[in-house]
C-alpha positions as CSV (number, residue, x, y, z in Angstrom):
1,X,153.5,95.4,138.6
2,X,157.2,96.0,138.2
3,X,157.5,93.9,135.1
4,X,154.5,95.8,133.7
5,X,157.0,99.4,135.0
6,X,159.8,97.7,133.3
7,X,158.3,96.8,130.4
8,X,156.6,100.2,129.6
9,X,159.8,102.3,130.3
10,X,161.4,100.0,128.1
11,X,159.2,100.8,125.0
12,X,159.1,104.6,125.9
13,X,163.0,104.5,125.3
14,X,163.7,102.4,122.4
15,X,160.8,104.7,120.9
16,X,162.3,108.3,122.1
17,X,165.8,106.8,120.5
18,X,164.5,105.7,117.5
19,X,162.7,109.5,117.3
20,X,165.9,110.9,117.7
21,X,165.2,112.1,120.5
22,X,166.0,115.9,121.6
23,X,167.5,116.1,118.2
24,X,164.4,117.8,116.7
25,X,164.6,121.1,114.5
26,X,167.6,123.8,114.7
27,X,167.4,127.3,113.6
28,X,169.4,128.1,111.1
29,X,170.0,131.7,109.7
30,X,168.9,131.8,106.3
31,X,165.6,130.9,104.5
32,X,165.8,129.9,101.1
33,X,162.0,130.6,98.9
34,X,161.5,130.0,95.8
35,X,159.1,133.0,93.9
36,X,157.2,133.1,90.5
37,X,156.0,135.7,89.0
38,X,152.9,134.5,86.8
39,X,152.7,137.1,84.3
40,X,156.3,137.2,83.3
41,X,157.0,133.5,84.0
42,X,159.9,134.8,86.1
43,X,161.3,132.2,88.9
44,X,164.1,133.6,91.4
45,X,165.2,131.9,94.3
46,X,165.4,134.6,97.3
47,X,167.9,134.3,100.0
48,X,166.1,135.8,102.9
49,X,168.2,136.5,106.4
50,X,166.3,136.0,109.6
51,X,165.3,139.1,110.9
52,X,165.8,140.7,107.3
53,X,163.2,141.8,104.3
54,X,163.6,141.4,100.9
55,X,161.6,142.5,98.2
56,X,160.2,140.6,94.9
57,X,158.2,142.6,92.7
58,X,155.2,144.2,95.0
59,X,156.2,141.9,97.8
60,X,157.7,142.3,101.0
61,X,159.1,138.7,102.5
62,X,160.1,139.0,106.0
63,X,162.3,135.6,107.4
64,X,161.2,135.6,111.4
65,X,162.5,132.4,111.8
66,X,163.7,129.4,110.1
67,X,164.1,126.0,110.9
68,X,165.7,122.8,109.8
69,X,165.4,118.9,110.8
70,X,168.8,117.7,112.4
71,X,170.4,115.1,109.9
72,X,169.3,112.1,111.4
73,X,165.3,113.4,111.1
74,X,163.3,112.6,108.2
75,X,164.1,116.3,105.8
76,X,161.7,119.1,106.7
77,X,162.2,122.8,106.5
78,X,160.1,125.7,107.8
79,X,160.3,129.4,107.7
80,X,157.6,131.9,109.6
81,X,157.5,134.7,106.7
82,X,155.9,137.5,107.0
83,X,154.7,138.8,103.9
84,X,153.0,142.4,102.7
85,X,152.2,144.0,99.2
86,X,153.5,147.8,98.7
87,X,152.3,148.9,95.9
88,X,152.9,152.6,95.0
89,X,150.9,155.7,96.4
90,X,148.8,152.7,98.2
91,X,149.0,151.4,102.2
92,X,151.2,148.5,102.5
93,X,149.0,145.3,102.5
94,X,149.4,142.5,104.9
95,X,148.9,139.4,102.9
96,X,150.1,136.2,105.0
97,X,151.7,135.8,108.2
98,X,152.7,132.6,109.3
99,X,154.9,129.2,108.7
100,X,155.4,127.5,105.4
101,X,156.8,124.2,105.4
102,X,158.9,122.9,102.1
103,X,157.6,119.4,102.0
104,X,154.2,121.0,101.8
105,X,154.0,124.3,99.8
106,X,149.9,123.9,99.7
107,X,149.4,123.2,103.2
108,X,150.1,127.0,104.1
109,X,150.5,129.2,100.8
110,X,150.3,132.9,100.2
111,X,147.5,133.7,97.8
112,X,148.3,136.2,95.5
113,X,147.4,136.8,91.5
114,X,150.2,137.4,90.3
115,X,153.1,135.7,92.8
116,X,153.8,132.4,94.3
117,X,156.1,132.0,97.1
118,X,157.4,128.8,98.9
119,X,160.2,127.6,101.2
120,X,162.7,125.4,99.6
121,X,165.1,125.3,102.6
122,X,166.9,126.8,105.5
123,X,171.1,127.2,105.4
């Protein structure tokens, strides 16, 4: 029974090390998105503070957080955006609200007819 102990606690930490353990994702302070406008063809890259809004075109992009895999993690970054239309003499729209990951823009993408909007990193 002790081998099998042994054994087990053996594979559970060669696995956690090769993981990276506690390593995981750090916040950084800065989300980087990428936005196209598909009428004029326009692409700008928008830095975005945490905690701060920016504005491209009708949109509102709100950074609430953004995080980064540590070096020795396979590269991943994900922002939570918050993101609202305002269009003139009209309520501000809610359009999406949640996390968007750069290594897959489709999995979680605003929908919108005239803009795209993706992650491309955290800095």
């Amino acid at each position: 029974m002790g081998l099998v102990l042994a054994l087990g606690m053996g594979a559970a930490a060669t696995a956690l090390a090769q993981s990276g353990g506690s390593e995981g994702m750090q916040s950084m302070p800065v989300a980087v998105l990428q936005g196209l406008d598909k009428v004029t063809a326009r692409v700008v890259t928008l830095d975005v503070p945490v905690g701060d809004t920016v504005t491209f075109g009708s949109l509102r992009i709100a950074a609430r957080t953004c995080r980064k895999a540590s070096p020795v993690e396979p590269p991943e970054s994900a922002a939570f955006l918050e993101i609202q239309e305002a269009r003139p003499d009209e309520a501000v729209e809610p359009l999406f609200s949640g996390w968007m990951f750069a290594s897959s823009p489709a999995l979680s993408a605003l929908e919108h007819p005239v803009y795209d909007i993706w992650v491309i990193d955290c800095k």
